[in-house]
C-alpha positions as a printed Julia matrix, in Angstrom:
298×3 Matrix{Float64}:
 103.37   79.82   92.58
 100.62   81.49   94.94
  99.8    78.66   95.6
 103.34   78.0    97.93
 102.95   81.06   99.14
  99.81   81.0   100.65
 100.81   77.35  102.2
 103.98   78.65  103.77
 101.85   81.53  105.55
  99.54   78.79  106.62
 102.67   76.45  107.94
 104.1    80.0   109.44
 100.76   80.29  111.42
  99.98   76.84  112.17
 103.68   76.92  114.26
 102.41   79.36  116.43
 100.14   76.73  117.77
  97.3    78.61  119.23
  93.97   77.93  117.6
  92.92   81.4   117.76
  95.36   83.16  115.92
  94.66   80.61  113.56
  90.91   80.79  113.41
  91.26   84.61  113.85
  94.47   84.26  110.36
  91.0    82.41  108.41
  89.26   85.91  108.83
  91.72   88.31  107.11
  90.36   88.7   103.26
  93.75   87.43  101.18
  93.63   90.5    98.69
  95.49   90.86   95.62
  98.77   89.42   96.74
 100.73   92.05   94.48
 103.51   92.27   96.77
 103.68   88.2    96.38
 103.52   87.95   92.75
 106.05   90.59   92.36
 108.54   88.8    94.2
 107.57   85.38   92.54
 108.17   87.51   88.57
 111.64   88.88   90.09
 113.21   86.12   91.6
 111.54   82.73   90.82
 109.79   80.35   93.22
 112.85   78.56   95.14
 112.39   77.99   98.77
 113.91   81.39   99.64
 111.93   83.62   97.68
 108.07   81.75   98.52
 109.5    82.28  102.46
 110.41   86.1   101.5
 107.03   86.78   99.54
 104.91   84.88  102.73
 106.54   87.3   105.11
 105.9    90.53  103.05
 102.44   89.0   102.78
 101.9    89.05  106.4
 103.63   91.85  107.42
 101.24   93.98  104.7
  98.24   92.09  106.59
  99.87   92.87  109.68
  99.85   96.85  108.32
  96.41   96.78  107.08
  95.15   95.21  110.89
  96.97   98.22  112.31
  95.72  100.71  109.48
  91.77   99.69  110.23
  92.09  100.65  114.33
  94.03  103.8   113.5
  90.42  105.02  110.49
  88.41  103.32  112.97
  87.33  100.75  109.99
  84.21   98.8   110.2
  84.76   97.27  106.68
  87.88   95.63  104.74
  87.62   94.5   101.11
  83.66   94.68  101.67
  83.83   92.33  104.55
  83.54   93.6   108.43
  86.7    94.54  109.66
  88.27   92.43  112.42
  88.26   95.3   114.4
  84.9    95.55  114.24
  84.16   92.26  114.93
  86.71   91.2   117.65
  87.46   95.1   118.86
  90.44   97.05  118.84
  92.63   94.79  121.26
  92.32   91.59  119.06
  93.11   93.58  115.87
  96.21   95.08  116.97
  97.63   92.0   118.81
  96.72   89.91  115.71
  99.25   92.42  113.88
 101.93   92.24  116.47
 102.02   88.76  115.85
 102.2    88.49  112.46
 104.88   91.22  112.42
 106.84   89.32  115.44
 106.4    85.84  113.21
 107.71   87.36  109.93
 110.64   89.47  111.33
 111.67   85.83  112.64
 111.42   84.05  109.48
 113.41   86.69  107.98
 116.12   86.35  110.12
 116.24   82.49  108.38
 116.15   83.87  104.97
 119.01   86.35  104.4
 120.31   88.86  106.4
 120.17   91.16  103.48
 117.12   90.55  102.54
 116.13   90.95  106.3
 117.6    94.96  106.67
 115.7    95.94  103.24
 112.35   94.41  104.48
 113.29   95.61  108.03
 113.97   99.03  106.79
 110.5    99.24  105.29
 108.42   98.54  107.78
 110.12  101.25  109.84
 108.96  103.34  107.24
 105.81  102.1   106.89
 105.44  102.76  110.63
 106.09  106.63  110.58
 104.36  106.91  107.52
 101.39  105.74  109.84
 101.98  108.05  112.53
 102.08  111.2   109.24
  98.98  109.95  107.69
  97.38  110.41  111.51
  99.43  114.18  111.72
  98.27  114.98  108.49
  94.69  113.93  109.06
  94.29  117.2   111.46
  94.93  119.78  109.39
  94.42  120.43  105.65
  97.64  119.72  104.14
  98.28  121.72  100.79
 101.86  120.23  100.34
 102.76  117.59   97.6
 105.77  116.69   98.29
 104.59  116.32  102.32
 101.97  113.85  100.69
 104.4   112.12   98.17
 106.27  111.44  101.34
 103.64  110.02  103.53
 102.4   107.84  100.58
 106.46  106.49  100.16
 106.56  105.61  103.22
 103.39  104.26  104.07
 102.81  102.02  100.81
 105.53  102.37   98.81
 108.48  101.52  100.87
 107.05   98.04  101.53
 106.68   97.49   97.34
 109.93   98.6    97.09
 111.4    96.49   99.47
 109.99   93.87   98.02
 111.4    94.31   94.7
 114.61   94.68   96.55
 114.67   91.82   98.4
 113.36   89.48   95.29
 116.22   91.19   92.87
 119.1    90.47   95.96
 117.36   86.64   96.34
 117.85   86.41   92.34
 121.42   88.24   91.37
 119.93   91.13   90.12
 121.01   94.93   90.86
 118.9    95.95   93.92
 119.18   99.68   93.0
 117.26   99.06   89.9
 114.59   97.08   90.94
 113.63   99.29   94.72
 113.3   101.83   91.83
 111.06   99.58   90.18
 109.33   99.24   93.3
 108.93  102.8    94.54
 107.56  103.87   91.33
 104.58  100.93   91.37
 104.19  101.89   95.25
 103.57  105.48   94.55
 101.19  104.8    91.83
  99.49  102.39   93.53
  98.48  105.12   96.64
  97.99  107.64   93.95
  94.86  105.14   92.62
  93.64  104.04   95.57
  93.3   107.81   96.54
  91.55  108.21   93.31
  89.09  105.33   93.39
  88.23  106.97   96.79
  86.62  109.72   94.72
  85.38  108.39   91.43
  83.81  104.72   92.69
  80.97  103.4    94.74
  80.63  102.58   98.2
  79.5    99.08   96.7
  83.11   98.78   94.98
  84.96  100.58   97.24
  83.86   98.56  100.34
  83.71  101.87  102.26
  81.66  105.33  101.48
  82.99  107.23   98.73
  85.09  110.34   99.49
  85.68  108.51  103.15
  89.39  109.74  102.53
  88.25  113.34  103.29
  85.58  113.11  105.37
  88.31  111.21  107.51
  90.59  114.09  107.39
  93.13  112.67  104.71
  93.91  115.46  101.77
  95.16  113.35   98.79
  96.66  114.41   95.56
  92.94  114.95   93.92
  92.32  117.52   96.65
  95.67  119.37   96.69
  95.14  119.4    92.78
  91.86  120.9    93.04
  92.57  123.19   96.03
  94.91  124.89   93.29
  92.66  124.99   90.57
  89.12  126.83   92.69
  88.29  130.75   93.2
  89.26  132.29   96.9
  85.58  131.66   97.92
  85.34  128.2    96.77
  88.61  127.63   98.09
  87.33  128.41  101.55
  84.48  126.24  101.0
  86.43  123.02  100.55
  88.5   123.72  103.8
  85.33  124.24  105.35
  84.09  120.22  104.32
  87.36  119.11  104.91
  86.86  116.38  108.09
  83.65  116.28  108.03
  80.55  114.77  107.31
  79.54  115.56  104.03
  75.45  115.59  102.43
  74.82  114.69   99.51
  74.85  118.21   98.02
  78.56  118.77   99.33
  79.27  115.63   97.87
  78.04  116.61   94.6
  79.63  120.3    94.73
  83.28  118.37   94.89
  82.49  115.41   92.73
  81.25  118.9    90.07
  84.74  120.93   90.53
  86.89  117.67   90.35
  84.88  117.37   87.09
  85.4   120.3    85.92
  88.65  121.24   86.35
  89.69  117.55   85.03
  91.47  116.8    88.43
  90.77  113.27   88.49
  92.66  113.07   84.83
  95.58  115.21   86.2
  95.9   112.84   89.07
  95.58  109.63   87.03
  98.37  110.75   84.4
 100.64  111.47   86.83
 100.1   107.69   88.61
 100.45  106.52   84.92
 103.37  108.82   84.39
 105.43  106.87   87.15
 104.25  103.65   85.87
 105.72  104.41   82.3
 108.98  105.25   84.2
 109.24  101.9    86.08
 108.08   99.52   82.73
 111.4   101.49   81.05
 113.27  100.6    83.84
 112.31   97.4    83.41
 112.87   96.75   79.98
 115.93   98.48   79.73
 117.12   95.27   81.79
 115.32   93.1    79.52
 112.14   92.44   82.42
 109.56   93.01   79.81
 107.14   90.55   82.03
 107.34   92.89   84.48
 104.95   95.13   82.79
 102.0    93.19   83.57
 102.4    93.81   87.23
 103.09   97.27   86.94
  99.58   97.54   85.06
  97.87   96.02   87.63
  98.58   98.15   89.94
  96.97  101.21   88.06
  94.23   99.17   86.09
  92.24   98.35   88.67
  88.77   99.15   90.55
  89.58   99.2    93.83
């Protein structure tokens, strides 16, 4: 079922008819298509629902073109950005496109399914412009960073779920909640593989997240958990670039004050929550997915 998906971005591309967008389309690494294959495992694979999970596809690429200007990105999935090889200009317009193209297709869909998707990337846009706020100071506030992360990531794997459950019959309510919980995890993990793996894996340096400004749940978590002094020491890295040594000196506290555990149960936590969601309405498949989204190495 992929498969249809990733032919109905192509055919959505290929009617722009302008070779470079296409060409420029070819260049974008496909990723993990979670947002897809969620969609597909709610609601089937009619006509509708391949359009629905093609649009979400390339309004997440769309996201994730705008995302690499904003961290000033050389790399994606391992691979040069296209920022970095085409420059700023090409990135961004690429992502207006493929926004303009899939809030059009939408509009042929459902009008329903248009305002939840709609809605999302709304959210996904000021969730943008917080993550940039938040990047200049040291935030200490969880629920300020369980609101970026919503809104940035989430919204859009809620929405998703939403739109697939209104395509197929199914309570909306039920599945966005579905949804949210899987988004938030998901951030939650990526914000922890940021810490614990390689630059190899990661496609990017390790702890890139802080030296770019961004305090995620592992730092909060171990803000709370240091001395006064060593407190003051961690603002003191925080945006900068780190040596080896500092590197070590957080890698040693996350270590020892188990933060990267803490973090990781509660992304696991939420995922429990959705999966009994789930099969409270009998969508024991959907467990798979909601794995995935925690399981994973980068």
């Amino acid at each position: 079922m992929l498969n249809a998906v990733e032919r109905k971005i192509e055919q959505f591309i290929e009617e722009l008819q302008d070779k470079e967008v296409s060409s420029l389309y070819k260049k974008l690494p496909q990723g993990k298509r979670l947002r897809a294959k969620l969609i597909l495992k709610i609601a089937g694979s009619s006509l509708p629902v391949v359009k629905t999970a093609a649009v979400v596809e390339m309004i997440h690429a769309a996201s994730l073109l705008h995302d690499d200007v904003i961290d000033d990105a050389d790399t994606r999935r391992s691979k040069p950005s296209l920022n970095a090889l085409y420059g700023n200009k090409t990135a961004i317009m690429l992502g207006d496109i493929l926004y303009s193209k899939g809030f059009f297709e939408l509009n042929n869909i459902s009008a329903d399914v248009s305002k939840v998707v709609s809605n999302a990337v709304t959210q996904l846009s000021l969730g943008e412009l917080k993550d940039v706020s938040l990047s200049s100071t040291f935030n200490l506030d969880r629920e300020i960073y369980l609101e970026m992360i919503y809104q940035k990531t989430a919204s859009l794997i809620e929405a998703s779920s939403g739109a697939a459950a209104l395509l197929a019959g199914k309570p909306k309510e039920v599945y966005m909640t579905y949804g949210r919980n899987l988004g938030l995890a998901f951030q939650m993990i990526d914000d922890i593989l940021d810490i614990t793996q390689d630059a190899q894996t990661l496609g990017k340096p390790a702890l890139h997240d802080f030296v770019e400004g961004k305090t995620t749940l592992p730092y909060i978590y171990l803000y709370e958990a240091l001395q006064d002094d060593e407190r003051e020491k961690l603002r003191s890295l925080h945006a900068k670039a780190l040596s080896k040594e500092e590197q070590g000196w957080i890698l040693s506290n996350m270590k020892t004050h188990k933060i990267i555990e803490r973090a990781t149960l509660e992304a696991k936590t939420l995922i429990d929550e959705a999966i009994a969601v789930m099969d409270a309405h009998g969508e024991t498949a959907l467990s798979g997915i909601a794995k995935e989204m925690i399981e994973r190495d980068f």
